[in-house]
Every structure is written in C-alpha cells, then in structure tokens.
C-alpha angles and dihedrals in degrees: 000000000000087000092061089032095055095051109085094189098059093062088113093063086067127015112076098218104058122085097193136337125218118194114210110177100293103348131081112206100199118192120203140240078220101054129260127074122256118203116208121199103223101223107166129024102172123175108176089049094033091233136158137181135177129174116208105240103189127323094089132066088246139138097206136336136191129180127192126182125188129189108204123186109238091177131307107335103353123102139180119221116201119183123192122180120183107206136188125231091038086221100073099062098086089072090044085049096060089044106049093046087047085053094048091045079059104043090060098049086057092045093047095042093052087051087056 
C-alpha cells in the first residue's frame, strides 16, 4: 500500500477524479477528469512513518488545504489509511469528503487486485 502512496506520481491510478499527475521537483501538477490543473506543493515523503503531505498550491477556489495520508500497520499485510485533508473554507470539505473515500475505495481495489 505505502509503495503506490508514496509515489506522487501514481495518484491517477487511484483516485477517480484525477486525469494525470506530473512531478516537477516539489511540486504535482494534477490535471482533472473534470477539466482545470491543479498544482500541489509535496511537502512530506516519509518512509519510516509512512507519511505523506501535500498543500494545494492553485488549481481550487480554496483558501488553504492540507492533506495528509498515513499508512499504519495493523499486522502482516494489513494496513490502515487514514487520509486527512484541512481545508479552508470549511465549506468546501464535504466535496473533499466524497473524493477522497471514492479514491480509497479505489486504492484498495488496486492494492487488493496486484496481491492476487
């Protein structure tokens, strides 16, 4: 699960929204199914803490957003994500809410399909 999380250039492969995802030094330029680009600041590529943090840059009508995604061992081969984004205008999360659990819906189904 941490291999395909820690690649930020793999994001398309699971979640639904985005169309394709380009990594320039420290900065994703996503862009969407939808239409527009969206440009993320990396912040945090953590490997012993399986961590990993992003800040939207430009690309939303947002005041501010932070995600954060952790990969905790529950026990061999079993993992818990758990995503957290900050976002600002408050607002705005319920439609981060439905993305983010259709993109984990997805990035277990890829997870699960490779084990198999």
């Amino acid at each position: 699960m941490w291999r395909v999380l820690r690649d930020p250039a793999q994001l398309p492969t699971w979640f639904r929204t985005v169309q394709s995802a380009r990594v320039v030094d420290d900065l994703r330029h996503l862009t969407l199914k939808r239409g527009g680009q969206v440009t993320e600041r990396l912040l945090t590529v953590d490997d012993e803490l399986r961590r990993f943090r992003y800040g939207v840059e430009s690309g939303l009508p947002l005041e501010s957003h932070l995600g954060t995604v952790d990969v905790i061992a529950v026990r061999p081969g079993q993992s818990l994500v758990v995503y957290a984004a900050d976002v600002e205008p408050a607002g705005a999360a319920s439609g981060f809410d439905r993305s983010i659990e259709g993109a984990l819906v997805c990035l277990k189904e890829l997870v699960e399909s490779e084990t198999s």
